[in-house]
N, CA and C atoms as a LAMMPS dump frame, in Angstrom:
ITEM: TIMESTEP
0
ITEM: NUMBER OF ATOMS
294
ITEM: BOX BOUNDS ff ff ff
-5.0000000000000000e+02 5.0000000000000000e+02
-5.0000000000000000e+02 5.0000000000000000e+02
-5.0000000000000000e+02 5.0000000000000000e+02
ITEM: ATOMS id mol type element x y z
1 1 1 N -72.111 -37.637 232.859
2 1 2 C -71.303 -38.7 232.283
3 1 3 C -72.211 -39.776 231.69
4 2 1 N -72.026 -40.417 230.531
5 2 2 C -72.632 -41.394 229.99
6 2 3 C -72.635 -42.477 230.604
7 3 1 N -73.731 -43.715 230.411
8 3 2 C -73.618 -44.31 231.19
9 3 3 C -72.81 -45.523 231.128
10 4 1 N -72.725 -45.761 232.208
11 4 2 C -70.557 -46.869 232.079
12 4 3 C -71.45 -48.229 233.219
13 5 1 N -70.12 -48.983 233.108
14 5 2 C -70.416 -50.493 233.736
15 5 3 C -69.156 -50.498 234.689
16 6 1 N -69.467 -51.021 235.43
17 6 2 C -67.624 -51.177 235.936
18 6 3 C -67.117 -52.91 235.424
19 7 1 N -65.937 -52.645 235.107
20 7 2 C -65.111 -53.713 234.905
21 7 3 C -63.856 -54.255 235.332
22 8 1 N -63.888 -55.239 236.012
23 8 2 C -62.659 -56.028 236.434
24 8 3 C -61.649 -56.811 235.558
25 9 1 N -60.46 -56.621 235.205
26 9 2 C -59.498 -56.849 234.478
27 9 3 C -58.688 -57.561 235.355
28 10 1 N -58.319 -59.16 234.951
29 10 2 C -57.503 -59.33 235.398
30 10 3 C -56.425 -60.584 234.453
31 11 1 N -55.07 -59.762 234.388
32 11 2 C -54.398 -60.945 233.813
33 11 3 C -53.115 -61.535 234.01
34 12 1 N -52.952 -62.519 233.531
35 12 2 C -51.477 -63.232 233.897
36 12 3 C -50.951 -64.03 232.381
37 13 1 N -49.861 -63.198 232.249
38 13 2 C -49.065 -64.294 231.215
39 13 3 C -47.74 -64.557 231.705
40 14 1 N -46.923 -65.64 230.724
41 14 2 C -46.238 -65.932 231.352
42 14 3 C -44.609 -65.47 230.913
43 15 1 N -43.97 -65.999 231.982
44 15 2 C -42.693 -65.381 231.919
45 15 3 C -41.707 -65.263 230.746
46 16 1 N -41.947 -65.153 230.007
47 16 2 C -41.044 -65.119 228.968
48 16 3 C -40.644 -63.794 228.134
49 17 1 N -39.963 -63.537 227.532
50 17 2 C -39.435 -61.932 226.776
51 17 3 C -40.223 -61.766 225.823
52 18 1 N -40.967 -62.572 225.071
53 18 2 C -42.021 -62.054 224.374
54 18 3 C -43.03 -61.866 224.972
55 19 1 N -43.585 -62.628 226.102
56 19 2 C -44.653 -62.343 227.053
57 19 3 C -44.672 -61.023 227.875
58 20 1 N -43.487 -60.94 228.234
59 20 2 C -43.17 -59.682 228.965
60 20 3 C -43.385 -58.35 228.222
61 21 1 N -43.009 -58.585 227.35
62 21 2 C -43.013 -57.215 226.201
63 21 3 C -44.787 -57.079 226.412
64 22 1 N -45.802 -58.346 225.822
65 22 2 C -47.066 -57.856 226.131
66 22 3 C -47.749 -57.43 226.742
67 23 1 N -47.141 -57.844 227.824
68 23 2 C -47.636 -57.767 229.349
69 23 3 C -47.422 -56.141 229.624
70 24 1 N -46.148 -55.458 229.112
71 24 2 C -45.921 -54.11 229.472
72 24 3 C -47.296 -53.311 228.769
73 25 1 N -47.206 -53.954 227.295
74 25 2 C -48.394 -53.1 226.279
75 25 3 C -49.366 -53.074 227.057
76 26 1 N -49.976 -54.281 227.674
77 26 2 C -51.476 -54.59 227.923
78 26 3 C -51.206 -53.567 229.535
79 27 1 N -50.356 -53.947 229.898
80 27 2 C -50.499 -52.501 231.268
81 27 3 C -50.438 -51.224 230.814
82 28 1 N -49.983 -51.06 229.736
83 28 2 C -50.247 -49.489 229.676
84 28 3 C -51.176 -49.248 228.76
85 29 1 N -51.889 -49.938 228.076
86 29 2 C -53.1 -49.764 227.378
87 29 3 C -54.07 -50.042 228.486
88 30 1 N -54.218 -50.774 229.54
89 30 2 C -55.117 -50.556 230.364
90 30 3 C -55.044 -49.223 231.126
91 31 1 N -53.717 -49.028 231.445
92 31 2 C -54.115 -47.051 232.16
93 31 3 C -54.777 -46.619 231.681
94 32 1 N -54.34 -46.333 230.186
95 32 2 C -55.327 -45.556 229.801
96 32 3 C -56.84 -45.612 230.046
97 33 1 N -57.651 -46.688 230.599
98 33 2 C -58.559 -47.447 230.213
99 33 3 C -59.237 -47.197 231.8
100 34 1 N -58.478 -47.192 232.647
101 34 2 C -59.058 -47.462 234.326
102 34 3 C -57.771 -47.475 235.571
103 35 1 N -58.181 -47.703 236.602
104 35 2 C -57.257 -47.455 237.677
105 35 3 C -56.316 -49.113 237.679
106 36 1 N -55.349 -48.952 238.106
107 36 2 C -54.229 -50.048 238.663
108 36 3 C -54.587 -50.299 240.086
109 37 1 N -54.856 -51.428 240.647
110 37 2 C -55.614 -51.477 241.831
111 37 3 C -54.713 -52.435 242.538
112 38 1 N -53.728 -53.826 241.862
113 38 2 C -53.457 -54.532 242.464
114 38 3 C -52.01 -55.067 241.308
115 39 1 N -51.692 -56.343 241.565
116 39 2 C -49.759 -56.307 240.239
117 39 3 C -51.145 -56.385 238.814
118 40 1 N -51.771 -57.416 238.62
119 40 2 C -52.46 -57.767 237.371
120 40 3 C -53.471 -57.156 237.246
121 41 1 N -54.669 -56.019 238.353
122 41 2 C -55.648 -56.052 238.023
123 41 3 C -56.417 -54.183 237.562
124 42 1 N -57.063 -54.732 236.915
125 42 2 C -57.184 -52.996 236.531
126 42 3 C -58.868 -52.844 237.291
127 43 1 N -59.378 -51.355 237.444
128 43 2 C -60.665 -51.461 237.755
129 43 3 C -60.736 -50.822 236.923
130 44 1 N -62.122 -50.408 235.913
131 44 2 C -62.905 -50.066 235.367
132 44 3 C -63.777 -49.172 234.699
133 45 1 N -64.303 -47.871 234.712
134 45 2 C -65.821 -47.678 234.541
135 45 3 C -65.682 -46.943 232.816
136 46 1 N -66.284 -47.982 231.93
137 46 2 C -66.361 -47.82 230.84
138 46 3 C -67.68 -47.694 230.298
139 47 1 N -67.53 -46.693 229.107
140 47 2 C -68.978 -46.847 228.419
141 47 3 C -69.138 -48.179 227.299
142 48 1 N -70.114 -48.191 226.825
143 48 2 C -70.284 -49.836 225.831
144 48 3 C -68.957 -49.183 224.418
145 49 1 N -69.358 -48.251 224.272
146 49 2 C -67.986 -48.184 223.047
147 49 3 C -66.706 -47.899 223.401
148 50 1 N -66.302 -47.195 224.974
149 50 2 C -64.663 -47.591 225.604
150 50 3 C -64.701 -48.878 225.408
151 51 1 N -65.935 -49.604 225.891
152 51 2 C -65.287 -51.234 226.141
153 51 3 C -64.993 -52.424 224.925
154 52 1 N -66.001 -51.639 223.732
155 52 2 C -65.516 -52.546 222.67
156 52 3 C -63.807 -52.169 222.136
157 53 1 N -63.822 -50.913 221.97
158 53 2 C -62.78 -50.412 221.546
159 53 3 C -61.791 -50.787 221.925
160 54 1 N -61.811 -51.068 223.638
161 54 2 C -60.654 -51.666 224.567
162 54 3 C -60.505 -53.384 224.277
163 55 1 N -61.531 -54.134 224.383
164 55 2 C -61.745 -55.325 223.807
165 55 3 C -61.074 -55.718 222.459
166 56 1 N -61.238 -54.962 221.31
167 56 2 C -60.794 -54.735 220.242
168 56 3 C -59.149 -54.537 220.075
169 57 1 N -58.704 -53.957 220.9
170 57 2 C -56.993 -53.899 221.098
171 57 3 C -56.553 -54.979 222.246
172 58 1 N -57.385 -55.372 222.919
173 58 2 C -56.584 -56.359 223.641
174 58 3 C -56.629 -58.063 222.813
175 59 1 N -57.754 -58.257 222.463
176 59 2 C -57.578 -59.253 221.048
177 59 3 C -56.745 -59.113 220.216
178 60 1 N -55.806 -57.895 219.454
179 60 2 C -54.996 -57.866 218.683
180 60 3 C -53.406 -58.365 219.603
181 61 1 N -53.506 -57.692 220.564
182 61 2 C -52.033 -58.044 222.076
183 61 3 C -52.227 -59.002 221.902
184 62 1 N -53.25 -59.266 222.9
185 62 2 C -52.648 -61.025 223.353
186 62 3 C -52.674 -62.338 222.651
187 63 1 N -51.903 -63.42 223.321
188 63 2 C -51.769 -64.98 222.326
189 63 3 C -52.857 -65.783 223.296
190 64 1 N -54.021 -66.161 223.345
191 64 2 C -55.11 -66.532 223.918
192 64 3 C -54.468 -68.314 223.72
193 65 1 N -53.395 -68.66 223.447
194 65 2 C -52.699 -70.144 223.25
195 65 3 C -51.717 -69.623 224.601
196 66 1 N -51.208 -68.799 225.175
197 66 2 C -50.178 -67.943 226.264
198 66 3 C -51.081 -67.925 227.09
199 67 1 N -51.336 -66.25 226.893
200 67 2 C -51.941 -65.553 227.897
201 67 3 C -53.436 -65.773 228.495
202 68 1 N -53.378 -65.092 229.928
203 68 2 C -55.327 -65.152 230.232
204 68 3 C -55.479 -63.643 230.28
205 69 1 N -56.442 -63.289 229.903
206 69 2 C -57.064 -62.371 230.168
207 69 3 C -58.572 -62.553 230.537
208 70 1 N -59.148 -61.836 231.827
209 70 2 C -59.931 -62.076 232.015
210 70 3 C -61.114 -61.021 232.151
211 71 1 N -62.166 -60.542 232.145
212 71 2 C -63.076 -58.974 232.35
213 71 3 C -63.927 -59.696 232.827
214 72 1 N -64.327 -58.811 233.531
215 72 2 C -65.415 -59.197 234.508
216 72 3 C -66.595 -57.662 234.75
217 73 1 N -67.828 -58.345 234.244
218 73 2 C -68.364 -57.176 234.141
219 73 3 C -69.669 -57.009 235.075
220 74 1 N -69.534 -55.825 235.981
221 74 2 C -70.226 -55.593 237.325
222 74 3 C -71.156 -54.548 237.424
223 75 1 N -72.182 -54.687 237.709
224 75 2 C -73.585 -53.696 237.79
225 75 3 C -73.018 -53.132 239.054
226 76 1 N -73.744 -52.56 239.176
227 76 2 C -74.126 -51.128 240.227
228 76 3 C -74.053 -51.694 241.039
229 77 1 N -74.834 -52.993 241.419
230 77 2 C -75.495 -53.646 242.795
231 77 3 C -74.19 -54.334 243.306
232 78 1 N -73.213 -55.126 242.319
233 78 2 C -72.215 -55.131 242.751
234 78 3 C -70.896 -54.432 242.824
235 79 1 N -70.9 -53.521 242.565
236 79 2 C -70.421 -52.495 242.989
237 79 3 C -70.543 -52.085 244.649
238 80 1 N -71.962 -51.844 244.932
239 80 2 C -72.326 -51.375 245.875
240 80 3 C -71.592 -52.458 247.079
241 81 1 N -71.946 -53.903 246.825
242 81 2 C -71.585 -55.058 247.386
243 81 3 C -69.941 -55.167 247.65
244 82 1 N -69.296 -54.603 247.685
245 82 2 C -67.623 -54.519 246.866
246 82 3 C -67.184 -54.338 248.632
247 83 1 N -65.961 -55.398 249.242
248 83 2 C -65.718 -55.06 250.381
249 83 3 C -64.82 -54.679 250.01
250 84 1 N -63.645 -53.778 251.067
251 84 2 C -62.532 -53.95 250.779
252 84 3 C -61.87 -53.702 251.726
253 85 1 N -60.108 -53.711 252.307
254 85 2 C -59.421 -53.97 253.192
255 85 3 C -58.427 -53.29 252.956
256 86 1 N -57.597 -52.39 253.474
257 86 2 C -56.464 -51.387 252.929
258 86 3 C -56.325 -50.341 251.612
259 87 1 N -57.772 -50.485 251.448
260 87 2 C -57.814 -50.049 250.285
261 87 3 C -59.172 -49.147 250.044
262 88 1 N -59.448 -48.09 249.175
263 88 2 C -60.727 -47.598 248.713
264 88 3 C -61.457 -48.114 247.99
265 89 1 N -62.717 -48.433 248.215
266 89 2 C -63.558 -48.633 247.326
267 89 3 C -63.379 -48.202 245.669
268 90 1 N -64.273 -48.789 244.755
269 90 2 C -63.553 -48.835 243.617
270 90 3 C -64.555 -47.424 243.644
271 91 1 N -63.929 -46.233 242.714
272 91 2 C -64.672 -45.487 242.746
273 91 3 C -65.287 -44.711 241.344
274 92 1 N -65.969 -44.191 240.946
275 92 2 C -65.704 -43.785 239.048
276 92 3 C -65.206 -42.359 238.966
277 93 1 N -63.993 -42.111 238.061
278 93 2 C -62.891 -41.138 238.384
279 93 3 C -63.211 -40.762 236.613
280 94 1 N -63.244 -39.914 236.395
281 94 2 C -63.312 -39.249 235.083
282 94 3 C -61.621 -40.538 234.566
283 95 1 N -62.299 -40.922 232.867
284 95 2 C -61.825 -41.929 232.638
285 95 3 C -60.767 -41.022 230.876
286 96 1 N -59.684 -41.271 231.183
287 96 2 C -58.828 -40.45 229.942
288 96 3 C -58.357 -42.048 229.095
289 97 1 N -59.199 -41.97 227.901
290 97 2 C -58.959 -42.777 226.883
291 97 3 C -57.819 -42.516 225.928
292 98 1 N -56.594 -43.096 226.437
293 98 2 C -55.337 -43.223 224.806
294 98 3 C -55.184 -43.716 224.023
């Protein structure tokens, strides 16, 4: 596998019917993209051109005057560092780009 970064996604917009409508897009353009881990947050493991590409469609979605979107981008070491509680470690799962 090429080599990938892991990335933390996390966002919140707000309640409204046009917001909502985005909010559905931006969740299902993130499946495609990485695992559903938590209500807002996606995990990760992208190569540098999944992540522009993904970057690139979520700038066209969202109203950055609305919404947050946030990525958070994590080396190995934190990775390794990663606690967690009811849950599995984040893990890298063969990644299906839509």
């Amino acid at each position: 596998m090429k080599d990938t970064l892991f990335y933390l996604i996390v966002y919140d917009l707000p309640d409204t019917k046009a917001a909502n409508k985005r909010r559905n897009r931006l969740h299902k353009l993130l499946s495609g993209y990485g695992k559903w881990t938590q209500y807002s947050v996606f995990e990760c493991f992208l190569t540098t051109v999944q992540f522009v590409k993904l970057q690139i469609c979520i700038e066209k979605l969202v109203k950055p005057a609305e919404d947050s979107v946030r990525i958070y981008v994590l080396d190995a070491g934190a990775l390794k560092r990663t606690i967690t509680y009811g849950s599995d470690k984040p893990r890298r799962e063969d990644t299906l780009v839509i």
